[in-house]
C-alpha positions, 0 to 999 in steps of 0.5 A: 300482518294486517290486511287492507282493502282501499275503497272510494276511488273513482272518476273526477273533474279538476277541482273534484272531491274524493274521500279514500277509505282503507279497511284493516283487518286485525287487532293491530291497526291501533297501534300501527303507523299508516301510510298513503302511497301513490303511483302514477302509469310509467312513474314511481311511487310516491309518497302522499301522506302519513299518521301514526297511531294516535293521529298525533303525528300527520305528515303530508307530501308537498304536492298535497298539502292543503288538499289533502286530509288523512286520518283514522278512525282506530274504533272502525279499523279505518283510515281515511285519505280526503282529497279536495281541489283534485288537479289531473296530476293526482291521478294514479292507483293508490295505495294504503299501507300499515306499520310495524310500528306505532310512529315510524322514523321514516314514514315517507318511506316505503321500507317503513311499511310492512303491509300492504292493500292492492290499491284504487285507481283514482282518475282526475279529468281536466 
C-alpha cells in the first residue's frame, strides 16, 4: 500500500486561498487513482474531488466545482488539491486517499480507496 501524509491546511478568511499537498510514499503512486475526501465535525465524510493516474480523468463534487483544482505531480509523488473563494462550509479535516487502481469505476466512493492519510484540518473563518 502507499503511504500519504497531507500538508498545507490551516486558518483562512472567506474568500481565502489554500493549496493542499498530499506526499506518497512507494513506486505505485503513478499508476494509482487519487482521491480527496472531507469531513466536517459531527457530518460524514464527503467526497470532494478525484484524478486518475494520468490526470486525464478529474471529477469534482458539486459544492466545489469552480473552486477547487486537484492535480498531481507523478515525477514528485505529490497530489495536490488548490482551493480558492474558501466559504466557512469548506471547513473540516481533509483527507487524500490512493487507488488500487489506475482509473477507479467509482471514484467518489470511499470503497475505491485502499490507502489512506490522517488528514489536515482546514478551518474558514467567516
Amino acid at each position: 500500500q502507499v503511504q500519504l501524509v497531507e500538508s498545507g491546511g490551516g486558518l483562512v478568511q472567506a474568500g481565502g486561498s489554500l493549496r493542499l499537498s498530499c506526499a506518497a510514499s512507494g513506486r505505485t503512486f503513478s499508476s494509482n487513482g487519487m482521491g480527496w475526501f472531507r469531513q466536517a465535525r459531527g457530518k460524514e465524510q464527503e467526497f470532494v474531488a478525484s484524478i486518475n493516474w494520468t490526470g486525464g480523468s478529474i471529477y469534482y463534487a458539486d459544492s466545489v466545482k469552480g473552486r477547487f483544482t486537484i492535480s498531481r505531480d507523478n515525477a514528485k509523488n505529490t497530489m495536490y488539491l488548490q482551493m480558492n473563494s474558501l466559504e466557512p462550509k469548506d471547513t473540516g479535516v481533509y483527507f487524500c486517499a490512493s487507488s488500487p487502481w489506475p482509473t477507479p469505476e467509482h471514484p467518489g466512493f470511499p470503497y475505491a480507496y485502499n490507502s489512506w492519510g490522517q488528514g489536515t484540518q482546514v478551518t474558514v473563518s467567516s
